[in-house]
C-alpha positions in Angstrom: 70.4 57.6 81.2 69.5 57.8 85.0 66.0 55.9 85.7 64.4 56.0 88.8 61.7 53.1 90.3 60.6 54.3 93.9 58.9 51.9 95.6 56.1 52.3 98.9 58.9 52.5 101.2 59.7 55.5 99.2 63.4 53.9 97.9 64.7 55.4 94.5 67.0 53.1 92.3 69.8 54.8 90.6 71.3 52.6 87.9 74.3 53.0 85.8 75.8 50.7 83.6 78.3 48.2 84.0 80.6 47.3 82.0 81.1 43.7 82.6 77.7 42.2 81.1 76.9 39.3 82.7 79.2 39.5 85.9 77.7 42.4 87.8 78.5 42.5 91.2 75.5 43.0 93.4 73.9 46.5 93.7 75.2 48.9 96.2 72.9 50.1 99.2 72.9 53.3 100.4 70.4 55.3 102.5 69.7 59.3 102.5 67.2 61.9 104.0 65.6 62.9 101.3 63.5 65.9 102.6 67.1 67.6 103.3 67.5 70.1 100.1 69.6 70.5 98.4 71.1 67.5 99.2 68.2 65.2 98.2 64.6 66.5 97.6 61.9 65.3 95.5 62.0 66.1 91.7 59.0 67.7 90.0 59.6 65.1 87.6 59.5 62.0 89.6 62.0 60.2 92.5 65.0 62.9 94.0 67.6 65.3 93.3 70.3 67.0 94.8 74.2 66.8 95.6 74.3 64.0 97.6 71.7 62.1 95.0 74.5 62.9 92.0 77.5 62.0 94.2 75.8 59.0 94.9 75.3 57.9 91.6 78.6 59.1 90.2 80.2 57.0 92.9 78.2 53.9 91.8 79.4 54.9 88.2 82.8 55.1 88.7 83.2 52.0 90.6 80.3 50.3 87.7 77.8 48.9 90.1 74.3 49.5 90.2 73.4 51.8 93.6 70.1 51.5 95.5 69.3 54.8 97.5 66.6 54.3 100.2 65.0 57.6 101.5 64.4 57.4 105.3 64.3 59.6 108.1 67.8 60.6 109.0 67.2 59.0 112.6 67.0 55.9 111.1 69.7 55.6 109.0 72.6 54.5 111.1 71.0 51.8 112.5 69.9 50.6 109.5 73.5 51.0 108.3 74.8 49.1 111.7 72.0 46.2 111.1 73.5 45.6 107.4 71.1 47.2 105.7 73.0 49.8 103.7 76.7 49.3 102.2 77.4 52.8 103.6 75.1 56.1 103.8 75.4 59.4 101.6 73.2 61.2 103.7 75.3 64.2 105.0 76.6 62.6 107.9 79.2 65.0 110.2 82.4 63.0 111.5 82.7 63.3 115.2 85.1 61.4 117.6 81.3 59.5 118.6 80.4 58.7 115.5 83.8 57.6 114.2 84.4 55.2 117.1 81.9 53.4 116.1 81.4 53.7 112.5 84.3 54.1 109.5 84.5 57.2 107.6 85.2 58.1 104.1 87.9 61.0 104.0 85.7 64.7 104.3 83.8 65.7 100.5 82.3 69.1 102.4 82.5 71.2 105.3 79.5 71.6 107.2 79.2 74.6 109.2 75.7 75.2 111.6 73.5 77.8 110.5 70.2 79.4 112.3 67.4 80.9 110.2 64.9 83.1 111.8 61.6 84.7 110.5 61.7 87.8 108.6 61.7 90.7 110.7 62.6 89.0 113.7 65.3 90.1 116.1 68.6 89.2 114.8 71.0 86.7 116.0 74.8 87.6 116.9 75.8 84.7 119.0 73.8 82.1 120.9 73.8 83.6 123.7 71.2 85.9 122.1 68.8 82.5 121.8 68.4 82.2 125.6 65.0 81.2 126.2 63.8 80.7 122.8 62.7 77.3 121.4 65.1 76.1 118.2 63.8 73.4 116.0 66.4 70.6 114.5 65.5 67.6 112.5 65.4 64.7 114.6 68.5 62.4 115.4 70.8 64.8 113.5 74.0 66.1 114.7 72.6 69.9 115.4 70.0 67.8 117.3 72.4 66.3 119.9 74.7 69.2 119.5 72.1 71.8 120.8 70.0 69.6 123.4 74.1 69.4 125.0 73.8 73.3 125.0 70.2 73.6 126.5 71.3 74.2 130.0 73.9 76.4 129.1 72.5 78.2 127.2 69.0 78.4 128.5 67.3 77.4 125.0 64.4 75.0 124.3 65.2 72.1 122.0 62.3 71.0 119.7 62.8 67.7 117.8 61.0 67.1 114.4 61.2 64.4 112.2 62.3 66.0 108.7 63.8 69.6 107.9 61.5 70.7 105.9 59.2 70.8 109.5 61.9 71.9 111.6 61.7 75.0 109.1 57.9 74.9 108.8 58.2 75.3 112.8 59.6 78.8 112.4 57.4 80.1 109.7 54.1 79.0 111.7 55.6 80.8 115.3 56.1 77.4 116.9 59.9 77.6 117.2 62.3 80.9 117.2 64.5 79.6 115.2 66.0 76.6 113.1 69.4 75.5 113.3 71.3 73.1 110.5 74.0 72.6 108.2 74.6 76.1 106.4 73.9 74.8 102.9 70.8 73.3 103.8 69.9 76.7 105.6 70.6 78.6 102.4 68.5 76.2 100.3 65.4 76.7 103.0 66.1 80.7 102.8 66.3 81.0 99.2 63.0 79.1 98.3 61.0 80.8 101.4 60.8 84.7 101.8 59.4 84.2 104.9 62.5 83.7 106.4 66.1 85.1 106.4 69.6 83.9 107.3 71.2 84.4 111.0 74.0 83.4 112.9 76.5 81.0 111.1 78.2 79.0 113.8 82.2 77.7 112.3 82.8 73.9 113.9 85.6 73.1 112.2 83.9 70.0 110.9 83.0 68.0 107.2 80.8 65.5 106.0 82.0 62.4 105.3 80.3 58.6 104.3 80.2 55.6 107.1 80.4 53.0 106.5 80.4 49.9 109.3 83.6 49.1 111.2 84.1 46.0 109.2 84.2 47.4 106.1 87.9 48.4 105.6 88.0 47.5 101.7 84.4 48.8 100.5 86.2 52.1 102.6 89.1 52.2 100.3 87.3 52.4 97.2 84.9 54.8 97.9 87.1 56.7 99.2 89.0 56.4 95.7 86.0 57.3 93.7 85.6 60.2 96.1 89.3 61.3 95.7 89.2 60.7 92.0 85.6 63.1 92.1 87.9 65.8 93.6 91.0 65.4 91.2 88.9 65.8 88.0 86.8 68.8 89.1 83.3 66.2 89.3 82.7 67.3 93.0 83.7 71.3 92.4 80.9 70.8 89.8 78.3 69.5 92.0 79.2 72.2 94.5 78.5 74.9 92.0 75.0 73.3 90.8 73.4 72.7 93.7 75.0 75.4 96.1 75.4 78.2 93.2 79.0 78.7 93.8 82.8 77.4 94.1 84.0 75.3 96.7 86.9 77.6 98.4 90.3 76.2 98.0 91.6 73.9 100.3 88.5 73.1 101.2 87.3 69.3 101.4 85.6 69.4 98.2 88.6 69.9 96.1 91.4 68.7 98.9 92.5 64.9 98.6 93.9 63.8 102.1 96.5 61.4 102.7 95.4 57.8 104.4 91.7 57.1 104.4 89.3 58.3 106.9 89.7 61.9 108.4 93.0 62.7 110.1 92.9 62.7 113.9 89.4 60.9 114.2 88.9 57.2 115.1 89.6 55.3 112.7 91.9 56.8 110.5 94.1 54.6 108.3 97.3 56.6 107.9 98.5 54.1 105.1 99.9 56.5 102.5 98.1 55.6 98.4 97.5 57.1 95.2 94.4 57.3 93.5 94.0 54.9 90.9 91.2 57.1 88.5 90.8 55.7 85.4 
């Protein structure tokens, strides 16, 4: 059974059981936003929830080492990961060329598309054009962050930073911002547990989520990345994707696709080296 020990720096402890009793390899480290829903959020009963929370775990399980999640804010969390805090992160973290030439990457588990949400009743958004001088709210140090503050002077839009989601969200139900902007199923989650607010425009990038790990960590890469490919053989992942998100990953997608190599084809550090997953 999962239990759960948060200490004041808010960190939750997942442990599973091993099965060599007495020669436990040390816990696993990972770090996560956990104000991002559905991905991790705080349970009514007591430490957090969400995808990310139960691929971490089952990730820890299948490899049978204990895993120690630390919730930060998501600006945080790669440095902490770069100063050797955490093993690797299961925050959502988006693989771009930046990011992957400087950290390693797990293969992709989920696409992540941007999505805007807007207040009820509010003009509607077509493309982002239509945002031109409006203010958008993103959580702080996050991809959508950087990716819309590299858009302001095109298009004409004013970026407002906030430290979690939930008050980049809370900025466009109290008339501070215009709109939000973040990863689609985060969107969704804020949508469907607000009526305040409503979906808009869903911007494609081609992208996925993936886990980093530090550029030295070439072996602890290969077996997450096993777990993860084993996750997405058996159907585990497809699961999680239909708990938390309410329906099927599509197929081909990266939630049911294993990829040859490890890492994500044509990004920075990509290890072509062909393997089979060893699931047991």
């Amino acid at each position: 059974m999962m239990r759960y020990a948060i200490s004041v720096a808010g960190a939750v402890l997942l442990l599973v059981p091993s099965s060599l009793p007495g020669q436990e390899l040390p816990p696993l480290r990972t770090g996560m936003d956990a104000t991002f829903a559905p991905h991790a959020f705080p349970s009514l009963s007591g430490g957090y929830e969400g995808f990310n929370i139960d691929l971490a775990n089952e990730i820890a399980k299948r490899l049978k080492r204990k895993i120690i999640i630390d919730a930060a804010q998501f600006s945080g969390l790669v440095p902490a990961l770069q100063a050797g805090t955490y093993d690797f992160l299961i925050a959502p973290t988006t693989v771009t060329k930046e990011r992957a030439e400087n950290m390693l990457f797990t293969e992709g588990y989920l696409n992540t598309d941007f999505q805007f949400l807007i207040k009820k009743g509010s003009p509607k958004i077509a493309k982002l054009e239509d945002l031109k001088g409006k203010t958008v709210s993103v959580n702080k140090g996050s991809l959508y962050d950087s990716w819309a503050r590299e858009l302001e002077g095109k298009i004409g839009w004013k970026i407002e930073s906030f430290g979690t989601q939930p008050d980049a969200v809370q900025a466009v139900q109290v008339g501070r911002a215009d709109a939000n902007v973040a990863g689609n199923t985060a969107i969704a989650w804020a949508v469907k547990n607000n009526p305040q607010l409503e979906l808009s425009y869903l911007y494609s990038t081609g992208l996925v989520w993936a886990a980093p790990l530090r550029k030295d960590s070439g072996e602890m890469r290969k077996t997450i990345e096993n777990a993860i490919e084993c996750m997405k053989l058996d159907g585990a992942i497809a699961k999680l994707h239909e708990k938390w998100f309410g329906f099927p990953p599509a197929p081909g997608s990266p939630a049911v696709t294993v990829y040859p190599g490890y890492g994500v084809p044509d990004m920075p550090g990509y290890d072509p080296t062909v393997h089979t997953p060893a699931c047991g």
